[in-house]
N, C-alpha and C positions, 0 to 999 in steps of 0.2 A: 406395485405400490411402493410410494416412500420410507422407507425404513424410520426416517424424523417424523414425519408427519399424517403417514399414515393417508397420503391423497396421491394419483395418477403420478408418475416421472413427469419431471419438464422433461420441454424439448431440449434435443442434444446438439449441439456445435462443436463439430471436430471429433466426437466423443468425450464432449463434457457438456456438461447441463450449465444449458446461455442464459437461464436467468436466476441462477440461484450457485453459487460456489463458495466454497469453505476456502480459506489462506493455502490448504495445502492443494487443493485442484487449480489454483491460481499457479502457484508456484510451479507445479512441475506444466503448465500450461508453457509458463513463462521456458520453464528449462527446455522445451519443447523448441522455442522459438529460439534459443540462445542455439542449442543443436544444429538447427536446417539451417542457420546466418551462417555456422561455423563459427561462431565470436568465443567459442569454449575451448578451442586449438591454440596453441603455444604462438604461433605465428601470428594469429588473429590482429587486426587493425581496430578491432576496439576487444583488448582486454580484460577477462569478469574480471578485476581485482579491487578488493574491498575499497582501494584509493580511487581507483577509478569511478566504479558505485557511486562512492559516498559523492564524487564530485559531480558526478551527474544525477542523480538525485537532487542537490544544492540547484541544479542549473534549472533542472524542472520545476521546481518549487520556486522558481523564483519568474518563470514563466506562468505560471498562475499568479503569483502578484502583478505582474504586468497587467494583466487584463481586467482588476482592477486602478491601475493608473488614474487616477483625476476621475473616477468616476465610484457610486456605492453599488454598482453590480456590472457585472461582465456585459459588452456586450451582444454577446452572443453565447447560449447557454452550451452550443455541441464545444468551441471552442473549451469553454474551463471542462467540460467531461474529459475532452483529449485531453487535456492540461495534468489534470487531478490521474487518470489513466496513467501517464507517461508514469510520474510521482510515483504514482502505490507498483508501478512493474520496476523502476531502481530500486524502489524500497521490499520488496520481495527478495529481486536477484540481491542486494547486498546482503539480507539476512541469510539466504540462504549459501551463498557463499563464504560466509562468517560464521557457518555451524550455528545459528540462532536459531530457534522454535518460535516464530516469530508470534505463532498462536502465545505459547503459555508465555509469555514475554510478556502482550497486550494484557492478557488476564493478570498477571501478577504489577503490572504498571497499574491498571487499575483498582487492584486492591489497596496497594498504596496509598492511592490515591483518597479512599475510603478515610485511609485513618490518620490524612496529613492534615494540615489547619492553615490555611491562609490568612496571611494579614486578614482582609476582610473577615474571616469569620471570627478572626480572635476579638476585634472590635468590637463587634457583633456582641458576642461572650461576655465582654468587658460591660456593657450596655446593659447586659440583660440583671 
């Protein structure tokens, strides 16, 4: 059984479970992947460095804007998954080669997020 949920394991790919993963089975998936390329060796032709990341990351995220160009949805839906995919694996590898906890990051951005106030709401406020 599930230790969260208390129902059957998913199934497994690779030895991780394909349809349900937490930030850190993602990550070391990904480190996995960085491994077998060799892209983690000194010599490598594409370098993990946080400059590099960040700028591939930028490049992929800006390939999911693309595929909305001149239109209000993609299209084709496997395209923006690749798209959205490519995104959240720079966005892994940079944090994780940036010593980030990318979980408690999210959770703590979200709290934030909780007790900020946005124009709109202040207006809102003002109104009421």
């Amino acid at each position: 059984m599930n230790e969260r949920t208390s129902k059957p394991p998913l199934p497994t790919l690779f030895g991780y479970n394909s349809t349900s993963m937490d930030i850190k089975e993602l990550t070391e998936r990904m480190q996995a992947l960085v491994a077998a390329k060799g892209w983690g060796q000194p010599a490598s032709p594409k370098p993990q460095t946080p400059r590099n990341l960040a700028i591939s990351l930028l490049l992929e995220a800006s390939e999911v804007l693309e595929l909305f160009q001149w239109q209000d949805q993609p299209a084709e839906q496997a395209a923006l998954a690749g798209e959205l995919a490519d995104t959240l694996l720079y966005l892994l590898q940079l944090a994780n080669v940036s010593n980030i906890d990318l979980e408690q990051a999210v959770l703590s951005k979200i709290a934030q997020n909780h007790q900020r106030q946005w124009p709109e709401h202040q207006s809102r406020e003002a109104r009421s």
